[in-house]
C-alpha positions as CSV (number, residue, x, y, z in Angstrom):
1,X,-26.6,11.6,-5.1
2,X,-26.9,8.1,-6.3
3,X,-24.8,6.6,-9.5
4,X,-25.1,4.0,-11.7
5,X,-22.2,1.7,-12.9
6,X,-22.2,0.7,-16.4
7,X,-20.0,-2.5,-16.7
8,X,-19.7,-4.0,-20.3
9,X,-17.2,-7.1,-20.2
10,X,-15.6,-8.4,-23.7
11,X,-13.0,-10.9,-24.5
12,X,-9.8,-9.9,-23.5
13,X,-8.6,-9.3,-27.3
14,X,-11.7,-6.6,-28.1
15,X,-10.6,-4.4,-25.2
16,X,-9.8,-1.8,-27.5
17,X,-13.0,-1.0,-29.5
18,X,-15.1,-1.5,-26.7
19,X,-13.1,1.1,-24.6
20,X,-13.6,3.5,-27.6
21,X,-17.2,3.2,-27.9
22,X,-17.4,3.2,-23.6
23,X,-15.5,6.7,-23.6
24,X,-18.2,8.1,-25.6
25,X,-20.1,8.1,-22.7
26,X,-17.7,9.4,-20.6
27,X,-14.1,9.8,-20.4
28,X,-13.8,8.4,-16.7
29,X,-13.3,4.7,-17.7
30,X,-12.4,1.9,-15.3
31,X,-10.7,-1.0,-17.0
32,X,-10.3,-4.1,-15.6
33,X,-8.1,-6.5,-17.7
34,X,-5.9,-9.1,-16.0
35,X,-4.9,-10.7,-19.7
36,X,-1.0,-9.9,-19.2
37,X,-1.1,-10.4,-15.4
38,X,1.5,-13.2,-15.5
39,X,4.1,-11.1,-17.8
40,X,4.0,-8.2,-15.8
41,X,4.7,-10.2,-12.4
42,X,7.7,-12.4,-14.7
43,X,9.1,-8.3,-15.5
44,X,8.8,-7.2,-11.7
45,X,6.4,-4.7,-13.0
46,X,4.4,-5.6,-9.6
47,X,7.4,-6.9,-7.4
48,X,6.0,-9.1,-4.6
49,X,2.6,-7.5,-3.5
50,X,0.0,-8.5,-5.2
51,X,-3.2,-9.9,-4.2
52,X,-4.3,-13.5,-4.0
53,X,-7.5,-12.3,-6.1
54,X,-5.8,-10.9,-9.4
55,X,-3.9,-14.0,-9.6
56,X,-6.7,-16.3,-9.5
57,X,-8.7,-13.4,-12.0
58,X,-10.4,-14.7,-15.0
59,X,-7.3,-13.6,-18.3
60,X,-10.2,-14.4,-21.3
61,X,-12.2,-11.6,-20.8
62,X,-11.8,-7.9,-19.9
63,X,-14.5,-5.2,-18.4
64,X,-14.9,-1.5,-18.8
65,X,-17.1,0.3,-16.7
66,X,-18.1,4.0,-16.5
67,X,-19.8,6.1,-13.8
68,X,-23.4,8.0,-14.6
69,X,-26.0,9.5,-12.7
70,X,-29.0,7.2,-11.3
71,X,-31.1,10.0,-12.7
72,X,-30.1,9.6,-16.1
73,X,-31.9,6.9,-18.0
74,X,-30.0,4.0,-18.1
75,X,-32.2,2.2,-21.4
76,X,-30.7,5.2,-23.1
77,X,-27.0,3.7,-22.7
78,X,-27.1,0.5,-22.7
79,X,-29.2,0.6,-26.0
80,X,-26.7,3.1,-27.3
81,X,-23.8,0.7,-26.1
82,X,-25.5,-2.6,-27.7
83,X,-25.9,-0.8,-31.0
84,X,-22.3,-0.2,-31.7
85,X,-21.0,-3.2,-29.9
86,X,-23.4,-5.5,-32.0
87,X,-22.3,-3.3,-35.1
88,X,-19.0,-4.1,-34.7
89,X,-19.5,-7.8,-34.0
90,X,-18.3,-7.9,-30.6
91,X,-20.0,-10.4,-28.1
92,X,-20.6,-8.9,-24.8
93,X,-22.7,-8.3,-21.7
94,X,-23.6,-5.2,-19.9
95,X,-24.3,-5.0,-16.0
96,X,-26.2,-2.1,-14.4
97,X,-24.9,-1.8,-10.7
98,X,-26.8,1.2,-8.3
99,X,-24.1,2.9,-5.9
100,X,-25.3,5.4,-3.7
101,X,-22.4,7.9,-3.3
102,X,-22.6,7.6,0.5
103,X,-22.3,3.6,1.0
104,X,-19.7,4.1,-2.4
105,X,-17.6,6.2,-0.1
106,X,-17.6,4.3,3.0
107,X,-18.6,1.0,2.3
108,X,-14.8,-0.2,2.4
109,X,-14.4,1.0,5.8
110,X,-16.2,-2.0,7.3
111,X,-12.9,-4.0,6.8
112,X,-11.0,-1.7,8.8
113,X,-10.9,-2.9,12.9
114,X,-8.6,-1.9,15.5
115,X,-6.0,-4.1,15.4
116,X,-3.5,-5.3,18.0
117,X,0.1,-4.8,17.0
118,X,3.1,-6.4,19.5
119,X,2.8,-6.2,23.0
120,X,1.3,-2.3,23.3
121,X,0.8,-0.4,19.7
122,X,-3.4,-1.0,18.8
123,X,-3.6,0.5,15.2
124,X,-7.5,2.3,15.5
125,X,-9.2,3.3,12.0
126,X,-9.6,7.2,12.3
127,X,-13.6,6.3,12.4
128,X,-13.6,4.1,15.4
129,X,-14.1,4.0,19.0
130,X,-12.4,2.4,21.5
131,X,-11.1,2.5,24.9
132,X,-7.6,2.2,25.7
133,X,-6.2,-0.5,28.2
134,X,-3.6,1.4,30.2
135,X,-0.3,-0.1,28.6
136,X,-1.5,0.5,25.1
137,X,-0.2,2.6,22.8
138,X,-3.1,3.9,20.3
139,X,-1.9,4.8,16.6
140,X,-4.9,6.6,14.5
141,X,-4.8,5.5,10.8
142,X,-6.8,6.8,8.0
143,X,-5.4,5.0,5.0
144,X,-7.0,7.3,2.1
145,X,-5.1,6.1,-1.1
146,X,-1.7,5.4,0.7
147,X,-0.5,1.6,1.6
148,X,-0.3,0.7,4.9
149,X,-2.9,0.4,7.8
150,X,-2.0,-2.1,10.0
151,X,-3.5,-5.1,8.4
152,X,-1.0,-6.2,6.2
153,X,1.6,-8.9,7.7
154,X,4.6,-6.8,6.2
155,X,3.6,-4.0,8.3
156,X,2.3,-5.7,11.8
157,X,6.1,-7.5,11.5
158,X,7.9,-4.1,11.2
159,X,5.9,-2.6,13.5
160,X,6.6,-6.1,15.6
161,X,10.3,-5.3,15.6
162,X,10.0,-1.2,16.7
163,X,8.8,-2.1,19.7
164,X,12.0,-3.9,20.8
165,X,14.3,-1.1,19.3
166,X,12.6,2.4,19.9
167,X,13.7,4.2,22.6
168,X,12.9,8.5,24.0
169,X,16.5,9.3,22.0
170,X,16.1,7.4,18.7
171,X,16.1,9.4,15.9
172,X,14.0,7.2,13.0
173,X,14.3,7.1,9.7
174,X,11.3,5.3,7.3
175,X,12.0,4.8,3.6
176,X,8.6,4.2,1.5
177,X,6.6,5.6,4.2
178,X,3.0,4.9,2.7
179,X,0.4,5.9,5.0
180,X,3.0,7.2,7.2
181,X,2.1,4.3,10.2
182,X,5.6,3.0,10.8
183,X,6.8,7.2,12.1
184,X,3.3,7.5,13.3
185,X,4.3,4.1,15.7
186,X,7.8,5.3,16.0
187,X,6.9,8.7,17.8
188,X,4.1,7.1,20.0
189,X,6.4,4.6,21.0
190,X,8.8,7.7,22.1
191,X,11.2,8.4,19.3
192,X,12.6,11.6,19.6
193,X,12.9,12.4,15.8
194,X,11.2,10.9,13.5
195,X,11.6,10.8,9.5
196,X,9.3,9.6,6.6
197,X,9.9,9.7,3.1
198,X,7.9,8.5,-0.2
199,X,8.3,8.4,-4.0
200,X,4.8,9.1,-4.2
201,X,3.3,12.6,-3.6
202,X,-0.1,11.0,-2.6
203,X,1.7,8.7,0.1
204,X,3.1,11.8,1.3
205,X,0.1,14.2,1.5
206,X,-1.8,11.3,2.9
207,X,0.9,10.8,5.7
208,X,1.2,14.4,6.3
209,X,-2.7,14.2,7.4
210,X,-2.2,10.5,9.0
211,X,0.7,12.9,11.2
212,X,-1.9,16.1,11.8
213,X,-4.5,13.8,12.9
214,X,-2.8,12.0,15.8
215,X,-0.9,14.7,16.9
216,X,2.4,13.7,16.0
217,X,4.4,17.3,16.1
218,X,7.8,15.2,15.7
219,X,7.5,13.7,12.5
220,X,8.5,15.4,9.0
221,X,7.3,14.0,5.8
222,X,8.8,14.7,2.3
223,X,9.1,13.0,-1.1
224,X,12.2,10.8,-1.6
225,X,13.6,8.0,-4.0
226,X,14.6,5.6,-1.6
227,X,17.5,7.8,-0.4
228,X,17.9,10.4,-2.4
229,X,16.9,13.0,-1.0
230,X,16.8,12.0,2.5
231,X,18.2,14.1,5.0
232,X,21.6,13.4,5.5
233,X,21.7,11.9,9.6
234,X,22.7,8.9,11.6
235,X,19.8,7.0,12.5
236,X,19.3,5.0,15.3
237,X,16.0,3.1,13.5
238,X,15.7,2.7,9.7
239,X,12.6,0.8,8.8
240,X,11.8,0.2,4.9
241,X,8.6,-1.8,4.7
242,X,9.0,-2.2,0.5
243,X,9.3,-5.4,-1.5
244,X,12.7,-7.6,-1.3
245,X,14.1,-5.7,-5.2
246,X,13.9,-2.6,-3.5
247,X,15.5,-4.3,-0.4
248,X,18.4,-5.4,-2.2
249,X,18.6,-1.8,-4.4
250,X,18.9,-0.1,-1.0
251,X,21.0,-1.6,1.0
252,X,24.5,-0.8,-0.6
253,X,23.7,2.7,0.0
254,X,22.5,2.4,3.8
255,X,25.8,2.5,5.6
256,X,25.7,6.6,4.9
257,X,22.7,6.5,7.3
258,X,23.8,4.2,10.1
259,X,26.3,4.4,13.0
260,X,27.5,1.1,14.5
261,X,24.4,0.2,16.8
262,X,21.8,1.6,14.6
263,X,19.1,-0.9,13.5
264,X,17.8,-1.5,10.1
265,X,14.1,-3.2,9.7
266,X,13.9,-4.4,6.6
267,X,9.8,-5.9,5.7
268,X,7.9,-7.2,3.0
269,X,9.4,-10.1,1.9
270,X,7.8,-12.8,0.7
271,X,9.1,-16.3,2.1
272,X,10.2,-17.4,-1.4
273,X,12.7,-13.9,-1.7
274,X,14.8,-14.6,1.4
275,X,17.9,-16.1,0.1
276,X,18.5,-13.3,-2.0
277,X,17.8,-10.8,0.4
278,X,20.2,-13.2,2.8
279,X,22.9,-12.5,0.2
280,X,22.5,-8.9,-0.2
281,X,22.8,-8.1,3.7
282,X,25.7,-10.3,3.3
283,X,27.5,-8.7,0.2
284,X,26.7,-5.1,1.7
285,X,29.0,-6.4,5.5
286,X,25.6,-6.3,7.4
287,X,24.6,-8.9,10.0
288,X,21.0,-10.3,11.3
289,X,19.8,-9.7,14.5
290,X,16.7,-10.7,14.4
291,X,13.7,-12.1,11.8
292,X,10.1,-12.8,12.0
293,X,7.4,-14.7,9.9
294,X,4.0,-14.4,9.2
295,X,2.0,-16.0,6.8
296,X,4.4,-16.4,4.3
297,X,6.1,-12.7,4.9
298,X,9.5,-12.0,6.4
299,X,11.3,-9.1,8.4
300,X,14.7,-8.8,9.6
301,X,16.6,-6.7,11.7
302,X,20.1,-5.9,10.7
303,X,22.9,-3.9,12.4
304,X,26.1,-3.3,10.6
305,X,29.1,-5.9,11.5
């Protein structure tokens, strides 16, 4: 089935009539609007991840878009649309973009390769061929709408640093699992237990099938807030590939979850967050072992002193 996007795009301030008169068309809207995008970041509303492209998107003007079949004739709504936009004064244009459901669908696979990780874990999209060198260690990833497939700097560094720590009796423990790739590299690397939590039931459901897929029958998945609701157990590993407010949140709590040699990666710090995340460890009688850089991103392995 082929569809056919309808994007109208307004100034910024008519957002709200124009999403009133789009959702009489349907009630499926997409909204792009990137007016407030510096005041949410100043709040923490999206803590450090956030993509080079929203920055650098245009605040003046906003777009709505809605979905409708290709077979429907499209003169028919964007005559309807230019009627009660023009009524109501408001200067706009309207774009008519063809999808075809099959390219929609997997069109964004294309920027999904295998990608080396470390000296033996190859993260391989779940669509993708490829032959295995004998050292390598081969993690399957479908992301579906979880974070985390191998591409991201915050996750190559954590996965970096479980190389060195893993071993066949460590019992793992990863807080904001996302796609579920960190215990999915974990038990291939030879962990013995393996534990991954999420806030988000999504993450979770996604991991669970992430888990199913490449056979991982040592893993359990469950929805957590950070750690509530974590299974009570020393860990040998801890990794918590978040953002560095979530970092800093965690970490008085950890100790409950460590014995003395057990080794914390902490990820997805941005350069500029370090010092406060320096302080926290500090404050919270944990010690560095180890930290890596990439691109502007930070992880560190702690113990506790």
């Amino acid at each position: 089935m082929n569809w056919l996007q309808i994007k109208v795009t307004v100034k910024s301030e008519m957002l709200d009539p124009v999403c009133a008169v789009m959702s009489m068309i349907s009630n499926g809207l997409q909204i792009e609007d990137y007016s407030d995008i510096e005041d949410r970041i100043l709040d923490g509303v999206y803590g450090d991840l956030i993509d080079e492209s929203v920055l650098n998107a245009d605040r003046e003007h906003a777009s709505v878009s809605v979905y409708v079949s290709a077979d429907k004739p499209s003169e028919d709504y964007t005559l309807f649309i230019k009627e009660k936009l023009d009524a109501l004064k408001i200067e706009h244009t309207v774009e008519l973009i063809s999808l075809c459901e099959e390219d929609w669908a997997d069109s964004w696979k294309q920027y999904y390769k295998p990608i080396n990780i470390g000296e033996k874990l190859v993260v391989v999209p779940m669509w993708e061929k490829y032959d295995a060198k004998p050292h390598q260690v081969i993690v399957k990833m479908d992301p579906g709408m979880a974070f985390g497939t191998g591409t991201h700097e915050t996750t190559r560094l954590c996965a970096t640093l479980l190389e060195k720590y893993v071993t066949p009796t460590s019992k793992m423990l990863d807080v904001g699992c996302g796609s579920g790739i960190l215990a999915i590299c974990a038990s291939k690397l030879g962990a013995k237990e393996c534990y991954a939590y999420d806030i988000d039931p999504v993450a979770v459901k996604v991991a669970k099938e992430n888990v199913k897929d490449n056979d991982c029958t040592n893993i359990e998945c469950d929805v957590a807030d950070l750690l509530k609701g974590v299974k009570p157990l020393k860990y040998d590993v801890i990794t918590a590939n978040i953002v560095a407010d979530i970092i800093i949140r965690m970490l008085p709590d950890i100790h409950s979850f460590m014995h003395k040699d057990t080794v914390l990666v902490v990820s997805g710090i941005i350069d500029e967050r370090c010092e406060d995340v320096y302080k926290s460890i500090k404050e919270n009688n944990l010690e560095i072992i180890n930290e890596i850089h990439e691109n502007g991103w930070c992880a560190i392995s702690l113990q506790m002193q």
